[in-house]
N, CA, C and O atoms as CSV, one atom per row, in Angstrom:
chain,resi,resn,atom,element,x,y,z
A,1,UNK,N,N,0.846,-1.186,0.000
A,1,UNK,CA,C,0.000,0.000,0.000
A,1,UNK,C,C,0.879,1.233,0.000
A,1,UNK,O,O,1.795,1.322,0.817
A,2,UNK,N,N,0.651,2.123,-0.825
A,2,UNK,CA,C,1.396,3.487,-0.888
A,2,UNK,C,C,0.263,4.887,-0.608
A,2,UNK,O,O,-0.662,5.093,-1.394
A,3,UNK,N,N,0.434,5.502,0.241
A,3,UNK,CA,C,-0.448,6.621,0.020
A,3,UNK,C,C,0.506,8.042,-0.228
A,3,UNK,O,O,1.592,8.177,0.335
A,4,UNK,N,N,0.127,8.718,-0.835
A,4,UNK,CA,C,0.799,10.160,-1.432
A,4,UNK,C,C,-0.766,11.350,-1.257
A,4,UNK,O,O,-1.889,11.280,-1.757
A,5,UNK,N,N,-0.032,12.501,-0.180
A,5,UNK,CA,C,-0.875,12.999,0.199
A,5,UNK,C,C,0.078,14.525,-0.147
A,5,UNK,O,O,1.241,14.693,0.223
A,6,UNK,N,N,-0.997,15.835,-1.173
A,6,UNK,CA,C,-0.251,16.927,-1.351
A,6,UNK,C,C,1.201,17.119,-1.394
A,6,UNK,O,O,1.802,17.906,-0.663
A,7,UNK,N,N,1.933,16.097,-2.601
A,7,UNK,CA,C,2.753,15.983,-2.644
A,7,UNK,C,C,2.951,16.469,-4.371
A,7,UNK,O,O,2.107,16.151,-5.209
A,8,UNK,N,N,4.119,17.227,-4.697
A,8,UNK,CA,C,4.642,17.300,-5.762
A,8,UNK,C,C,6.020,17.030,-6.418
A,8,UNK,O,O,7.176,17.391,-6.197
A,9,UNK,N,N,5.282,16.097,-7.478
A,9,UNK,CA,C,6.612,15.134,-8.214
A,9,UNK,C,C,6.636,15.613,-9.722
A,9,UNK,O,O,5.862,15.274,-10.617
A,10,UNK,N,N,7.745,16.510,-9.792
A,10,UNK,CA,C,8.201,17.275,-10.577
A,10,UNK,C,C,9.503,17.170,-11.464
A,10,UNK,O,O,10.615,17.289,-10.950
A,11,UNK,N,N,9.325,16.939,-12.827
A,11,UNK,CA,C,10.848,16.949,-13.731
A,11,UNK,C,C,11.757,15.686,-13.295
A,11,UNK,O,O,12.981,15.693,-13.425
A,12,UNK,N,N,11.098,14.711,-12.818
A,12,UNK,CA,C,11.464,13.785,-13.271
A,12,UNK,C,C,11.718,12.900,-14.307
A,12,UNK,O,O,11.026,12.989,-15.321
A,13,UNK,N,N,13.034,11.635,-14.192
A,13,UNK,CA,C,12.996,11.062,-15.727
A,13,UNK,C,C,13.283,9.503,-14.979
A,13,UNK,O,O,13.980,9.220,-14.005
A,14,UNK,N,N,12.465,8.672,-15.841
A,14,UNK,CA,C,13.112,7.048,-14.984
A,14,UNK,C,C,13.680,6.981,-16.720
A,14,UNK,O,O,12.954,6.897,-17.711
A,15,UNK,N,N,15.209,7.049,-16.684
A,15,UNK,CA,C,16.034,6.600,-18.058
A,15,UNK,C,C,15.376,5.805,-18.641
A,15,UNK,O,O,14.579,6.194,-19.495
A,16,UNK,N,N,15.541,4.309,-18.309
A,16,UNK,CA,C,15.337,2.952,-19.161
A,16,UNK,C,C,14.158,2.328,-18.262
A,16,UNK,O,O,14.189,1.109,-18.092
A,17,UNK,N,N,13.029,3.140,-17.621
A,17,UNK,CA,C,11.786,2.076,-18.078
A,17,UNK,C,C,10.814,3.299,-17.557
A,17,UNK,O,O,10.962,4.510,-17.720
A,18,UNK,N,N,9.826,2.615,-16.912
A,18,UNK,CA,C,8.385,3.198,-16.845
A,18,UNK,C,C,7.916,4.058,-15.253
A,18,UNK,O,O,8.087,3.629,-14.111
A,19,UNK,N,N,7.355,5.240,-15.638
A,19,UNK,CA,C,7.277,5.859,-14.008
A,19,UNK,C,C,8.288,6.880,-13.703
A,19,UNK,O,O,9.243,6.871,-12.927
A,20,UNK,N,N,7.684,8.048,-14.777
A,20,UNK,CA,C,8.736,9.287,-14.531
A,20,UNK,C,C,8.932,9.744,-13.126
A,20,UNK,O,O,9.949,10.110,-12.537
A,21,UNK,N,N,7.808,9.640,-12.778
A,21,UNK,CA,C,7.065,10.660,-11.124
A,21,UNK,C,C,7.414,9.283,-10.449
A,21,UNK,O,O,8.295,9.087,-9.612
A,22,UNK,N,N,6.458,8.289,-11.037
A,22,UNK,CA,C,5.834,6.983,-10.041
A,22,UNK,C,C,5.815,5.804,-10.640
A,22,UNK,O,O,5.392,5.548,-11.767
A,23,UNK,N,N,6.274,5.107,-9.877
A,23,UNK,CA,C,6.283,3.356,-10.653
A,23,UNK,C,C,5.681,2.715,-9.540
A,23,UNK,O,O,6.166,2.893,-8.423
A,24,UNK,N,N,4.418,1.798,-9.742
A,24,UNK,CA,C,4.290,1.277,-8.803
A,24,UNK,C,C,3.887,-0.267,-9.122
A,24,UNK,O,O,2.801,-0.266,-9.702
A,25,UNK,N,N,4.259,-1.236,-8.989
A,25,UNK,CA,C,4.065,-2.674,-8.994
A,25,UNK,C,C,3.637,-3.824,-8.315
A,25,UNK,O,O,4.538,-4.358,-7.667
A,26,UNK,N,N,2.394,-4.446,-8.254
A,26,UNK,CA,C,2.447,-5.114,-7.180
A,26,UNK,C,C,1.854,-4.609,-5.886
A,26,UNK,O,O,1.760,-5.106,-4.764
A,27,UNK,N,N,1.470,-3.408,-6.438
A,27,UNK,CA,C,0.759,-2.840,-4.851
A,27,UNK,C,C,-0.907,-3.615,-4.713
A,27,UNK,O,O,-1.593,-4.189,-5.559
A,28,UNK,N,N,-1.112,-3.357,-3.445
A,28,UNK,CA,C,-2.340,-3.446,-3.172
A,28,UNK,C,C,-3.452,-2.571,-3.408
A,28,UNK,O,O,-4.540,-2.889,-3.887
A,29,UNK,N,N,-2.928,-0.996,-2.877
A,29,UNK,CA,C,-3.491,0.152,-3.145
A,29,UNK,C,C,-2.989,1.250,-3.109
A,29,UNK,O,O,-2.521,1.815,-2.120
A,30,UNK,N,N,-3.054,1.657,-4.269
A,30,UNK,CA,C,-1.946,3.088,-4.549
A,30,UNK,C,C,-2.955,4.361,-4.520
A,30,UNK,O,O,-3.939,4.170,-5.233
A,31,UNK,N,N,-2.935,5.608,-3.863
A,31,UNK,CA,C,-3.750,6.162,-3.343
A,31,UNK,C,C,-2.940,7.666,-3.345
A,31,UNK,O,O,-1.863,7.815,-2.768
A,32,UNK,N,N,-3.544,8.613,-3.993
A,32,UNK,CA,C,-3.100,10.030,-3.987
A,32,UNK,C,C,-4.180,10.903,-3.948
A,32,UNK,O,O,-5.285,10.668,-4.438
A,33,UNK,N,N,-3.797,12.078,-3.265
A,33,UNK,CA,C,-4.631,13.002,-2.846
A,33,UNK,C,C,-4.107,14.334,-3.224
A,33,UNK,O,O,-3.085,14.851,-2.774
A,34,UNK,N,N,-4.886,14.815,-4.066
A,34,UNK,CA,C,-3.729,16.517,-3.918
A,34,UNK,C,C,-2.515,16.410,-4.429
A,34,UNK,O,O,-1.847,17.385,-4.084
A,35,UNK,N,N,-1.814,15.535,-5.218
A,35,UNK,CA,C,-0.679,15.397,-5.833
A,35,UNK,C,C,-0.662,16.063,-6.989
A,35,UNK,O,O,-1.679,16.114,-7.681
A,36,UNK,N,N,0.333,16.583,-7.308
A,36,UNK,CA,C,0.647,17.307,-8.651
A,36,UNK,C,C,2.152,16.301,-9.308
A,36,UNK,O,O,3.068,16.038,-8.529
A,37,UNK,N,N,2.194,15.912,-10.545
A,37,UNK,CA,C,2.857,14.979,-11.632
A,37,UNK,C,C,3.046,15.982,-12.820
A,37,UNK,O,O,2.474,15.835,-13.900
A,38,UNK,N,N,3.859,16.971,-12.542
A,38,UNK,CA,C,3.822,17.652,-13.609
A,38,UNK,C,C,5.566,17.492,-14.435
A,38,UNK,O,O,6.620,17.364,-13.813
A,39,UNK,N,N,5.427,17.545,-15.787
A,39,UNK,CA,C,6.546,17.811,-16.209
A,39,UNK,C,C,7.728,16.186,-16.151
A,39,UNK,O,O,8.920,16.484,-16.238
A,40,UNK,N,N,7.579,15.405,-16.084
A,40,UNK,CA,C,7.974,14.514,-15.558
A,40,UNK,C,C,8.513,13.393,-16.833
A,40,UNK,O,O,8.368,14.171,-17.776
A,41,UNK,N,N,8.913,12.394,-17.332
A,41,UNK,CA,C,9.526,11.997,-18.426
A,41,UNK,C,C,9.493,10.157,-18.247
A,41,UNK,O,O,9.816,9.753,-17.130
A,42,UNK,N,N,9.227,9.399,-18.998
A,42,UNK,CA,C,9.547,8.191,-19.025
A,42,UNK,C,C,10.060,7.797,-20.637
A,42,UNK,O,O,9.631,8.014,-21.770
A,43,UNK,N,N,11.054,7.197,-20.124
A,43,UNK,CA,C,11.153,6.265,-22.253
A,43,UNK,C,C,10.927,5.118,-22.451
A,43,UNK,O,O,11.478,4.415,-23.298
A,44,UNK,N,N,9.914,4.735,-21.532
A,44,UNK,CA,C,9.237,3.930,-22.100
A,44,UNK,C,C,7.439,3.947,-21.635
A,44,UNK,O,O,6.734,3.732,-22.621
A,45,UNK,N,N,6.948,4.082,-20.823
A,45,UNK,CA,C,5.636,4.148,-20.380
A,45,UNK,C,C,4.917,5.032,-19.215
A,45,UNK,O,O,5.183,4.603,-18.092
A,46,UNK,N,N,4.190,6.005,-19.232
A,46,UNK,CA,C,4.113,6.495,-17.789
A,46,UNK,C,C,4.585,7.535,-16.803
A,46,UNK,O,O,4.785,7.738,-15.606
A,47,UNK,N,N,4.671,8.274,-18.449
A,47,UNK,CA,C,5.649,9.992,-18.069
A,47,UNK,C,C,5.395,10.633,-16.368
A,47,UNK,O,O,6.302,11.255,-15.815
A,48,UNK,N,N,4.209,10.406,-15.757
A,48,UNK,CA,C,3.673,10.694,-14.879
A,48,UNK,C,C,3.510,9.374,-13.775
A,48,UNK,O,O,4.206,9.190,-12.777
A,49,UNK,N,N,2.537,8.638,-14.196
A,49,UNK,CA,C,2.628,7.514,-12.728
A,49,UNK,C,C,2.283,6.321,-14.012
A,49,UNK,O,O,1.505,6.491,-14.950
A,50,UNK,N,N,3.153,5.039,-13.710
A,50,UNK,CA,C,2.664,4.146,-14.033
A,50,UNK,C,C,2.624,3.113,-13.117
A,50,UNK,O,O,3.617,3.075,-12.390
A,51,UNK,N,N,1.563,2.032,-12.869
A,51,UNK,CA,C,0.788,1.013,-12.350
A,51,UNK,C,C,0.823,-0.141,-12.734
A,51,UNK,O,O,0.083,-0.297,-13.706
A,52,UNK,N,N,1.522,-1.350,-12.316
A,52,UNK,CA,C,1.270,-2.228,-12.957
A,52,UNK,C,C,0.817,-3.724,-12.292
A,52,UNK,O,O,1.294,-4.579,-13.038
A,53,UNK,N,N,0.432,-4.061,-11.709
A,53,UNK,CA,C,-0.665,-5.161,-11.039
A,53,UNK,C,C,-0.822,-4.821,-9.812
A,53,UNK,O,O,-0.383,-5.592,-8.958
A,54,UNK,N,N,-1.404,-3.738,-9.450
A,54,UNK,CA,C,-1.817,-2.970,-8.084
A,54,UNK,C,C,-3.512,-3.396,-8.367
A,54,UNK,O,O,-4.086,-3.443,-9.455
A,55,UNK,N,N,-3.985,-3.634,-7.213
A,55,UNK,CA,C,-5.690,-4.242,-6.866
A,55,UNK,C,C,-6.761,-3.007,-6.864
A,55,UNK,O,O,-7.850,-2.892,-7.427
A,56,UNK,N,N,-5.963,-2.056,-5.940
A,56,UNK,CA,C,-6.659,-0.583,-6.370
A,56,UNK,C,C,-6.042,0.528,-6.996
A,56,UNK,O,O,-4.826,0.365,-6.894
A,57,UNK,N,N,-6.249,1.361,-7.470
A,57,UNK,CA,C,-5.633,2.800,-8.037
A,57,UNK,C,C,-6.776,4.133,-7.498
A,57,UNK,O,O,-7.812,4.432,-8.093
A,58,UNK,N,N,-6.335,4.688,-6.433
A,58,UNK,CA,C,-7.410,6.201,-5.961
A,58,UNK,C,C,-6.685,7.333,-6.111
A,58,UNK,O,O,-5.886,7.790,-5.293
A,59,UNK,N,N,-7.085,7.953,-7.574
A,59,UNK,CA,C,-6.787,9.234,-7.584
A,59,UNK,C,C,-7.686,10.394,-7.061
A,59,UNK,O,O,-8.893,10.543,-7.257
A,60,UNK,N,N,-6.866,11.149,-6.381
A,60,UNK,CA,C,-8.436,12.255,-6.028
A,60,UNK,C,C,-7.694,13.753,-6.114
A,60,UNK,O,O,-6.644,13.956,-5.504
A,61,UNK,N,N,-8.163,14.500,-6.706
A,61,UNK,CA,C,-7.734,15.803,-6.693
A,61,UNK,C,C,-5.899,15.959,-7.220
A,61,UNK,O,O,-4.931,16.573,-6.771
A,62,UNK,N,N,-6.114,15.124,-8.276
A,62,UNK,CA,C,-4.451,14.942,-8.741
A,62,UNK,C,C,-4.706,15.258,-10.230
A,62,UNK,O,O,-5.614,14.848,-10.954
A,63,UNK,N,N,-3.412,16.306,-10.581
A,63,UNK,CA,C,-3.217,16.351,-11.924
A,63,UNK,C,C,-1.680,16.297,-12.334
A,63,UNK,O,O,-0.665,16.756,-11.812
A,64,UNK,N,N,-1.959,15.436,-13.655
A,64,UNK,CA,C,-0.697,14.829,-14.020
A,64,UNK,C,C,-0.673,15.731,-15.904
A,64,UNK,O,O,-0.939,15.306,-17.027
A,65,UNK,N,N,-0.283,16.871,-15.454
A,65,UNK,CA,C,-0.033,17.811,-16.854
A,65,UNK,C,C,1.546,17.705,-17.124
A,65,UNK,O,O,2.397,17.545,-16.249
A,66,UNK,N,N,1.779,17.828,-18.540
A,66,UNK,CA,C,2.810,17.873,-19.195
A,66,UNK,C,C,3.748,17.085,-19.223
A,66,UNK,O,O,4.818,17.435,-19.721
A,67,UNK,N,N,3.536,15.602,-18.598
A,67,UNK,CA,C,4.179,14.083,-18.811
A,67,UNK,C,C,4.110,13.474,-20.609
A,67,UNK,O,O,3.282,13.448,-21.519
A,68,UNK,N,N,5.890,12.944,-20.313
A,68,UNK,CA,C,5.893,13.008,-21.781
A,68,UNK,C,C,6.336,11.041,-21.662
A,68,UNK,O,O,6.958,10.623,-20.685
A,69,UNK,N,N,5.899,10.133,-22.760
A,69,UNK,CA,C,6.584,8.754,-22.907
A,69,UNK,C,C,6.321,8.369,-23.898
A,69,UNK,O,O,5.495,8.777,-24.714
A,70,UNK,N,N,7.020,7.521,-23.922
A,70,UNK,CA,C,6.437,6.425,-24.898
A,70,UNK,C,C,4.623,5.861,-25.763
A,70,UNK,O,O,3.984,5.873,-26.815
A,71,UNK,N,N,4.594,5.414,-24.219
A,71,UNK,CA,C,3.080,5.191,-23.918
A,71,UNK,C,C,2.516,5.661,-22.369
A,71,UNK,O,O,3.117,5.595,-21.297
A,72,UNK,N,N,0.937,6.232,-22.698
A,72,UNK,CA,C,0.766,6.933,-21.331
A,72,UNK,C,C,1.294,7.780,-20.423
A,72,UNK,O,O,1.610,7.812,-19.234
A,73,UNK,N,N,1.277,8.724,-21.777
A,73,UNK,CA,C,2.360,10.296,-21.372
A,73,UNK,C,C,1.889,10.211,-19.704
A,73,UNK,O,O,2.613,9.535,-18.973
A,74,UNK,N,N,0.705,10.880,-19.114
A,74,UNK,CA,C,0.415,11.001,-17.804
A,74,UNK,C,C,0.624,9.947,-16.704
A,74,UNK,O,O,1.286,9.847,-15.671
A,75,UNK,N,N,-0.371,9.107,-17.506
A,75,UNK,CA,C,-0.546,7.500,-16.979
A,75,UNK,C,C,-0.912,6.577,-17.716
A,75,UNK,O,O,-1.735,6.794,-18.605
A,76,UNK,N,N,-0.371,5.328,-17.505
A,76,UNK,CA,C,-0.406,4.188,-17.720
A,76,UNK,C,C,-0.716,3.178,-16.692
A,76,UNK,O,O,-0.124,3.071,-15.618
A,77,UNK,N,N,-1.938,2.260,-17.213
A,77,UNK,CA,C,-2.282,1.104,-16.302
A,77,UNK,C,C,-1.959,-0.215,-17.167
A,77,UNK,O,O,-2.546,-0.560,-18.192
A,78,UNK,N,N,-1.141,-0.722,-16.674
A,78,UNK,CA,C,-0.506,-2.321,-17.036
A,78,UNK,C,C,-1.647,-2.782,-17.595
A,78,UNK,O,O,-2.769,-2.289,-17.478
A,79,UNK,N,N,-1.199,-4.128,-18.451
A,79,UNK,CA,C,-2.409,-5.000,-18.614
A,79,UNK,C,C,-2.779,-5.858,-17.590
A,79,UNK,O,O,-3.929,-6.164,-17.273
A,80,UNK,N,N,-1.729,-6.234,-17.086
A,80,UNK,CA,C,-1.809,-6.614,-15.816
A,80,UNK,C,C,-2.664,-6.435,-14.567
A,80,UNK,O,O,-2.894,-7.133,-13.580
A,81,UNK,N,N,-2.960,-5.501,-14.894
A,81,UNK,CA,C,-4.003,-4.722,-13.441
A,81,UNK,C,C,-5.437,-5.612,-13.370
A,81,UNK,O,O,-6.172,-5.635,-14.357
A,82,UNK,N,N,-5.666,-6.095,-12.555
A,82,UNK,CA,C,-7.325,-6.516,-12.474
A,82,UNK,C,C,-8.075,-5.974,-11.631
A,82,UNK,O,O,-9.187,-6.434,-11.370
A,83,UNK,N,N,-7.464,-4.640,-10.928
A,83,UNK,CA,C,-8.398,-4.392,-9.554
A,83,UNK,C,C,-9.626,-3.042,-10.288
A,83,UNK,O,O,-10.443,-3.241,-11.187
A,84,UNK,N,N,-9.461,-2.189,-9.803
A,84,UNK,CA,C,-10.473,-1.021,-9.686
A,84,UNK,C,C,-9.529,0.341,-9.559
A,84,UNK,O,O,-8.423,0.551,-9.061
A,85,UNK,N,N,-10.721,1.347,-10.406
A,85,UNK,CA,C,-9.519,2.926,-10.150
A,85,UNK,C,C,-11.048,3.641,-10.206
A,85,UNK,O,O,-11.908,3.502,-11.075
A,86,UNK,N,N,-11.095,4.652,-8.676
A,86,UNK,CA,C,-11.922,5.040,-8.019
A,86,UNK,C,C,-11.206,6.346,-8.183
A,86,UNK,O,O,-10.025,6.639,-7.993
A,87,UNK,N,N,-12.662,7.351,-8.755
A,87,UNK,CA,C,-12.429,9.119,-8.782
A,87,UNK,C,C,-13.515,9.332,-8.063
A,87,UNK,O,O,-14.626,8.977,-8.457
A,88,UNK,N,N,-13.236,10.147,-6.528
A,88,UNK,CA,C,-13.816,10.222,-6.059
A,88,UNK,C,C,-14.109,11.858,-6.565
A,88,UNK,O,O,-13.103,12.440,-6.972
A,89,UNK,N,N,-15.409,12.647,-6.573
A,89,UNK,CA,C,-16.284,13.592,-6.658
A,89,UNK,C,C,-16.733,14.196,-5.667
A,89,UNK,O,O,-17.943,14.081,-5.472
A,90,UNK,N,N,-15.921,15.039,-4.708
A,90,UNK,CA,C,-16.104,15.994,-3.480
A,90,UNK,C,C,-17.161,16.718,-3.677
A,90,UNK,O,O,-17.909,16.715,-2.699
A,91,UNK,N,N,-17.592,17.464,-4.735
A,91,UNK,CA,C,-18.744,18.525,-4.686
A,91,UNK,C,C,-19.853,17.149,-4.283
A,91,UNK,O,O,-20.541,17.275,-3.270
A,92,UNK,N,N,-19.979,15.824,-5.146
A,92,UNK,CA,C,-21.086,15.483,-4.753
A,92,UNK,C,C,-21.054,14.491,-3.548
A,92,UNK,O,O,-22.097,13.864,-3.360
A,93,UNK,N,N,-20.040,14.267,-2.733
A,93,UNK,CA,C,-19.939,13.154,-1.760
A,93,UNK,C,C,-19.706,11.831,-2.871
A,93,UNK,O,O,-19.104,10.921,-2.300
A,94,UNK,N,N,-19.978,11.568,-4.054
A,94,UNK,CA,C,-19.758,10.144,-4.629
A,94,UNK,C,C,-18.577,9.525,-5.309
A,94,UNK,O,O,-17.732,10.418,-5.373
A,95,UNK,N,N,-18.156,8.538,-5.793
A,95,UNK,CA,C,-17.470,8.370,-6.514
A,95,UNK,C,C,-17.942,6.902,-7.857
A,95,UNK,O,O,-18.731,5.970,-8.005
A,96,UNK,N,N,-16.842,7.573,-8.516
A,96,UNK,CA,C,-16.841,6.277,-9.481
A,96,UNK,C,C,-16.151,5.178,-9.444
A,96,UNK,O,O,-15.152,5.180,-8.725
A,97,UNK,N,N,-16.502,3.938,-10.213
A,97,UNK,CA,C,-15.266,3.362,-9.882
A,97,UNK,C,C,-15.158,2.599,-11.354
A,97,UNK,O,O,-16.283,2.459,-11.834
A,98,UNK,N,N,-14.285,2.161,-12.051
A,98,UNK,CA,C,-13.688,1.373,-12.963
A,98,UNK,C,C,-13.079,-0.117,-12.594
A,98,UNK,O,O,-12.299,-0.374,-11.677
A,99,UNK,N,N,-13.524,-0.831,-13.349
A,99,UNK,CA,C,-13.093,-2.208,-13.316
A,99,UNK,C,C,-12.110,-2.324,-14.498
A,99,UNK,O,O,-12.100,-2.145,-15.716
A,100,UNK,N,N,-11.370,-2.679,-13.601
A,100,UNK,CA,C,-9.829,-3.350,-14.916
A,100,UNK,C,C,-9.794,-5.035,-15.058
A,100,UNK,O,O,-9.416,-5.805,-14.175
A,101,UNK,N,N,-10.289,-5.406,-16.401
A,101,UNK,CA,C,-10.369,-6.775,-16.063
A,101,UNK,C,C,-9.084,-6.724,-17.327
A,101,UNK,O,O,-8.522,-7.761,-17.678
């Protein structure tokens, strides 16, 4: 489990693989709040955050502008992934959720 709370990950580069800002693998639940992913670089997948067999993904109030890669300038979700990626909606109390099969 990783949580990232009002945190900014900035002008980063992962050289030779995926997850300029963020690489995360294998998690259970990767969880950000208030994070900013700006500017950030991958050469190969995931200029911003990439994910790859994590069960949950909760972005909330995160923007991932001006990530540059390969594939999934901002983000990238593995094929790998089978869990759920939940945007939660503060004005209305609800959220959504996505199934990654």
């Amino acid at each position: 489990t990783a949580l990232l709370r009002s945190c900014t990950l900035n002008n980063n580069t992962a050289v030779a693989g995926s997850g300029g800002a963020l690489a995360a693998a294998g998690c259970t639940v990767l969880a950000a709040s208030g994070t900013n992913m700006t500017m950030n670089h991958a050469h190969v997948s995931g200029g911003g955050l990439y994910a790859d067999g994590c069960s949950r993904l909760l972005l909330e109030g995160c923007s991932l502008d001006a990530n540059e890669a390969a594939a999934g300038g901002g983000l990238h979700i593995a094929a790998s992934n089978t869990g759920t990626i939940e945007q939660p909606n503060p004005a209305t109390g609800s959220s959504s959720s996505h199934s990654l099969a």
